[in-house]
C-alpha positions in Angstrom: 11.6 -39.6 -27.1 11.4 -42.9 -27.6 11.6 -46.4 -26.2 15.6 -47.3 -25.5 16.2 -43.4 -25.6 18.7 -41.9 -22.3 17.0 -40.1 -20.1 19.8 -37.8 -17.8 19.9 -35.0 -15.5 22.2 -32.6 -13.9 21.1 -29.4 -11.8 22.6 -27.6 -9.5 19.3 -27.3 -7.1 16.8 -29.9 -6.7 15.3 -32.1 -9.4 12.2 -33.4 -10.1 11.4 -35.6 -13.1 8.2 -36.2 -14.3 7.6 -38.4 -17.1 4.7 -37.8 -19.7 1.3 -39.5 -19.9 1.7 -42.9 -21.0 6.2 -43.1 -20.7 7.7 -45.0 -18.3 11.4 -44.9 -17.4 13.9 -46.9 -15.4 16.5 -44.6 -13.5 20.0 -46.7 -13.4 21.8 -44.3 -11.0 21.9 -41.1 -9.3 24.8 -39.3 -7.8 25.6 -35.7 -5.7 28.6 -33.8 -5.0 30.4 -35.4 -2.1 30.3 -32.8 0.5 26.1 -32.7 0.9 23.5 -34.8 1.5 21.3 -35.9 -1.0 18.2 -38.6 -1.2 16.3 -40.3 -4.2 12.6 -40.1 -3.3 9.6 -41.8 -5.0 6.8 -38.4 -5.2 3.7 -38.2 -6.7 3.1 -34.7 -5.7 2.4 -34.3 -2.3 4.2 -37.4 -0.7 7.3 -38.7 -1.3 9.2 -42.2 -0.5 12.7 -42.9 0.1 15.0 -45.1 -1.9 17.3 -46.6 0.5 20.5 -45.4 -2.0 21.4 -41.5 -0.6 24.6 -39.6 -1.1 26.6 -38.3 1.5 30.6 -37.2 1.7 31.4 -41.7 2.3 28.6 -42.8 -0.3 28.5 -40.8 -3.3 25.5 -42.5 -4.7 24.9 -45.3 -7.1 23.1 -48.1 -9.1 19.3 -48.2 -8.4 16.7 -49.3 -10.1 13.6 -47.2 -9.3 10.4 -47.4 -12.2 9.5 -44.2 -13.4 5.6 -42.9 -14.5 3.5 -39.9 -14.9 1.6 -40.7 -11.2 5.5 -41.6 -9.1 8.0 -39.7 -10.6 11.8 -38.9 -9.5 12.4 -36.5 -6.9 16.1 -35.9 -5.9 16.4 -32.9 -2.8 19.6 -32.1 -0.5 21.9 -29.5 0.7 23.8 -28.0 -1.6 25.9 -28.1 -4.4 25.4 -30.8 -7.8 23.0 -33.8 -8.3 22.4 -35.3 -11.1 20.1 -38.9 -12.5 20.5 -41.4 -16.0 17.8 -43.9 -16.7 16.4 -45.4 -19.6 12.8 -44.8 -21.0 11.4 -48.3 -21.2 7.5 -47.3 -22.3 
Protein backbone atom coordinates (compact mmCIF):
# COMPACT_ATOMS: atom_id res chain seq x y z
CA UNK A 1 0.00 0.00 0.00
CA UNK A 2 0.85 3.23 -0.38
CA UNK A 3 0.62 6.80 0.97
CA UNK A 4 -3.18 8.22 0.09
CA UNK A 5 -4.20 4.49 -0.28
CA UNK A 6 -8.00 3.43 1.69
CA UNK A 7 -7.56 1.52 4.41
CA UNK A 8 -11.27 -0.29 5.41
CA UNK A 9 -12.64 -3.03 7.38
CA UNK A 10 -15.69 -4.95 8.00
CA UNK A 11 -15.98 -8.19 10.20
CA UNK A 12 -18.53 -9.71 11.76
CA UNK A 13 -16.47 -10.37 15.20
CA UNK A 14 -13.90 -8.14 16.63
CA UNK A 15 -11.22 -6.28 14.77
CA UNK A 16 -7.97 -5.45 15.32
CA UNK A 17 -5.69 -3.47 12.91
CA UNK A 18 -2.26 -3.33 13.05
CA UNK A 19 -0.32 -1.37 10.72
CA UNK A 20 3.22 -2.51 9.44
CA UNK A 21 6.60 -1.25 10.61
CA UNK A 22 7.18 2.15 9.45
CA UNK A 23 3.01 2.97 8.01
CA UNK A 24 0.95 5.16 9.68
CA UNK A 25 -2.78 5.53 9.13
CA UNK A 26 -5.54 7.99 10.02
CA UNK A 27 -8.97 6.13 10.75
CA UNK A 28 -11.87 8.67 9.55
CA UNK A 29 -14.81 6.69 11.01
CA UNK A 30 -16.01 3.54 12.43
CA UNK A 31 -19.44 2.29 12.69
CA UNK A 32 -21.47 -1.17 14.26
CA UNK A 33 -24.81 -2.59 13.70
CA UNK A 34 -27.27 -0.58 15.74
CA UNK A 35 -28.62 -3.09 18.15
CA UNK A 36 -24.92 -3.82 20.10
CA UNK A 37 -22.49 -2.02 21.76
CA UNK A 38 -19.39 -1.34 20.22
CA UNK A 39 -16.10 0.88 21.31
CA UNK A 40 -13.01 2.16 19.33
CA UNK A 41 -9.95 1.55 21.53
CA UNK A 42 -6.26 2.73 21.17
CA UNK A 43 -4.18 -1.00 22.03
CA UNK A 44 -0.84 -1.68 21.81
CA UNK A 45 -1.16 -5.24 22.90
CA UNK A 46 -1.86 -5.66 26.31
CA UNK A 47 -3.70 -2.24 27.14
CA UNK A 48 -6.04 -0.57 25.41
CA UNK A 49 -7.63 3.17 25.47
CA UNK A 50 -10.96 4.38 24.68
CA UNK A 51 -11.97 6.85 22.06
CA UNK A 52 -14.81 8.74 23.38
CA UNK A 53 -16.93 7.91 19.82
CA UNK A 54 -18.76 4.26 20.71
CA UNK A 55 -21.82 2.76 18.97
CA UNK A 56 -24.84 1.83 20.58
CA UNK A 57 -28.70 1.31 19.21
CA UNK A 58 -29.04 5.96 19.52
CA UNK A 59 -25.34 6.57 18.21
CA UNK A 60 -24.35 4.42 15.51
CA UNK A 61 -20.85 5.66 15.40
CA UNK A 62 -18.97 8.22 13.42
CA UNK A 63 -16.13 10.67 12.36
CA UNK A 64 -12.97 10.24 14.48
CA UNK A 65 -9.78 10.89 13.96
CA UNK A 66 -7.54 8.43 15.84
CA UNK A 67 -3.48 8.11 14.40
CA UNK A 68 -2.69 4.80 13.55
CA UNK A 69 1.12 2.87 13.96
CA UNK A 70 2.80 -0.34 14.41
CA UNK A 71 3.22 0.32 18.53
CA UNK A 72 -1.03 1.76 19.00
CA UNK A 73 -3.01 0.25 16.61
CA UNK A 74 -6.99 0.02 16.19
CA UNK A 75 -8.93 -2.23 18.20
CA UNK A 76 -12.69 -2.22 17.72
CA UNK A 77 -14.59 -5.05 20.42
CA UNK A 78 -18.53 -5.36 21.35
CA UNK A 79 -21.43 -7.54 21.46
CA UNK A 80 -22.54 -8.83 18.61
CA UNK A 81 -23.38 -8.59 15.17
CA UNK A 82 -21.21 -6.12 12.34
CA UNK A 83 -18.40 -3.49 12.88
CA UNK A 84 -16.56 -2.14 10.51
CA UNK A 85 -13.47 1.05 10.19
CA UNK A 86 -12.12 3.39 6.88
CA UNK A 87 -8.98 5.47 7.27
CA UNK A 88 -6.41 6.64 5.14
CA UNK A 89 -2.70 5.58 5.21
CA UNK A 90 -0.82 8.77 5.71
CA UNK A 91 3.04 7.22 6.18
Amino acid sequence: MAVGDVVSGVSTTDITYQPAAGVEVLITSFGGAADSAHYCNLYNGTTAARQDKYVTATNRGGAVKVFLNNTNYLQIVGTADNRGYTGIQTK
